[in-house]
Steps between C-alpha positions, in 0.01 A plus 500: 500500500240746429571486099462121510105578510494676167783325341527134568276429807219460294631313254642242767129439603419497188193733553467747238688526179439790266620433159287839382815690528770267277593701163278353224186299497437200724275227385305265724228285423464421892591634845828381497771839642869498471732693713910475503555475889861656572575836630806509305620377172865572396761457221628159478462156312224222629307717734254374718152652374230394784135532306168478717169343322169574647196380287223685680746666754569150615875322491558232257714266464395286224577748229730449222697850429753602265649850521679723219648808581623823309654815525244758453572810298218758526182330392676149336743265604780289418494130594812370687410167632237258642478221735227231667385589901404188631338553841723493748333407853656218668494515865321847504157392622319544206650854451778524169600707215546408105855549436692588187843528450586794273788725376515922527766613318435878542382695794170690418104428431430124380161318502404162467199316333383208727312227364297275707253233415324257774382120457117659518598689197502865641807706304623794557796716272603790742774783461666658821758769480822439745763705595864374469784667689844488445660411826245394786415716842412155682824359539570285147700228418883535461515791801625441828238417748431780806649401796193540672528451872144391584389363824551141571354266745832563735386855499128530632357294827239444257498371129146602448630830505734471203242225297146507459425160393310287784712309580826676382726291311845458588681703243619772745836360627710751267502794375555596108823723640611171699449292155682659275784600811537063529521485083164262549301431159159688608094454436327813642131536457328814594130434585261599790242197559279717706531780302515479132282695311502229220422209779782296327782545740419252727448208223867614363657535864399100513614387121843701641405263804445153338857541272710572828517173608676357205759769432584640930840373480600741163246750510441736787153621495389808607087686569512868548200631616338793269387661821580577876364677807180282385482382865278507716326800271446411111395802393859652645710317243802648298670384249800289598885628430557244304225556270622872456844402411433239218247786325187196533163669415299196436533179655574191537847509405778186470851549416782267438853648610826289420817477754614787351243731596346560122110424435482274259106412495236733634110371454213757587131408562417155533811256397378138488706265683606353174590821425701608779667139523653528125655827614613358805650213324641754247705686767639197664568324188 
């Protein structure tokens, strides 16, 4: 998790956005900052593109933002597409993410221009480069999902060991490996309430929380912990197993696995619970 600091940790909070280093100029008539908030971007059509506002390195959530993106090619660019980001933040706590929905047809460097105006007039035009890769090192949709064996509640005398939300919740009755073994339609979320350098696990670990009860009975749900060996010394963590086999360098995480074992949705950052519902809905359709 230590590259979730400098890659999508901040953004997550929300704290500091540094728009100094997108190719071209950047014009702002205020102190609004854009920054795209995904570790990872790959080839595909209608990608999620998470986008964090600050106006004076504080979150908003009142902005409206429309985003364009291009391929770049040395010092200009070709436009490919655009879409609107309307905020995204329900059941988050006040925490969210502007998201677009946009297409990469071509592995390589890409930037977007992000446009975002506010009801007290501030503005802001913004250009960040991205990188888009052509198949994903997180686990993407369309491969199989790892058959991760991580610990379940049947496995420790103590569940605080294997979740570090107070009070844990009670998605530790299976495994991943023991999912996909029974053929069971699967939500996993990877997240560390106690933990996460972005302080949004928790808030997502309870918008996984508040959709169980309405989709139990054709949805197994499952929380791995990022870390372990957490107890009774903190400082003595390690990264759990799990986490090493699924590649996950930032966090939180949500993926949606079908009975056959394929991902077919996987969210990172904050995912509203609007969000993560529509994908839900998606899978079981």
């Amino acid at each position: 998790m230590k590259r979730a600091a400098a890659a999508v940790a901040l953004a997550l909070l929300l704290a500091a956005c540094d728009s100094a280093a997108a190719p071209g100029p950047s014009s702002t008539s205020s102190q609004l900052q854009a920054v795209v908030a995904a570790s990872e971007l790959v080839v595909g059509s209608q990608q999620r593109v998470p986008i964090g506002i600050t106006d004076h390195n504080t979150p908003v959530s009142d902005a409206t933002v429309h985003v364009r993106s291009f391929v770049l090619n040395g010092s200009t660019g070709t436009f490919k597409g655009e879409s609107d980001a309307p905020f995204k933040g329900e059941g988050l706590q006040g925490a969210g993410t502007y998201v677009a929905h946009l297409t990469f047809d071509k592995a390589g460097d890409w930037g977007v221009e992000v446009t975002a105006s506010r009801p007290n007039g501030a503005h802001m035009t913004a250009r960040l480069p991205m990188n888009v890769l052509a198949l994903p090192v997180v686990p993407g949709v369309g491969q199989p999902a790892p058959a991760t064996h991580n610990p379940t509640a049947r496995d420790v005398a103590d569940v605080e060991t294997i979740d570090s939300g107070r009070p844990p919740d009670d998605m530790h009755q299976l495994s991943i490996a023991d999912a996909l073994q029974q053929h069971r339609a699967t939500l996993v979320v990877f997240a560390s309430p106690a933990f996460c350098t972005s302080r949004i696990c928790g808030p997502e670990v309870k918008v996984v929380q508040s959709l169980e009860p309405a989709y139990r009975d054709r949805l197994t749900f499952i929380h791995v912990e990022i870390y372990r060996d957490y107890k009774p010394d903190p400082s003595k963590r390690q990264l759990a197993q799990a986490v090493v086999d699924w590649r996950l360098q930032t966090e939180p995480w949500i993926f949606l696995i079908d009975a056959k074992g394929i991902i077919q949705t996987r969210l990172e950052g904050p995912a509203a619970s609007d969000e993560v519902k529509a994908a839900i809905d998606q899978l079981l359709h």
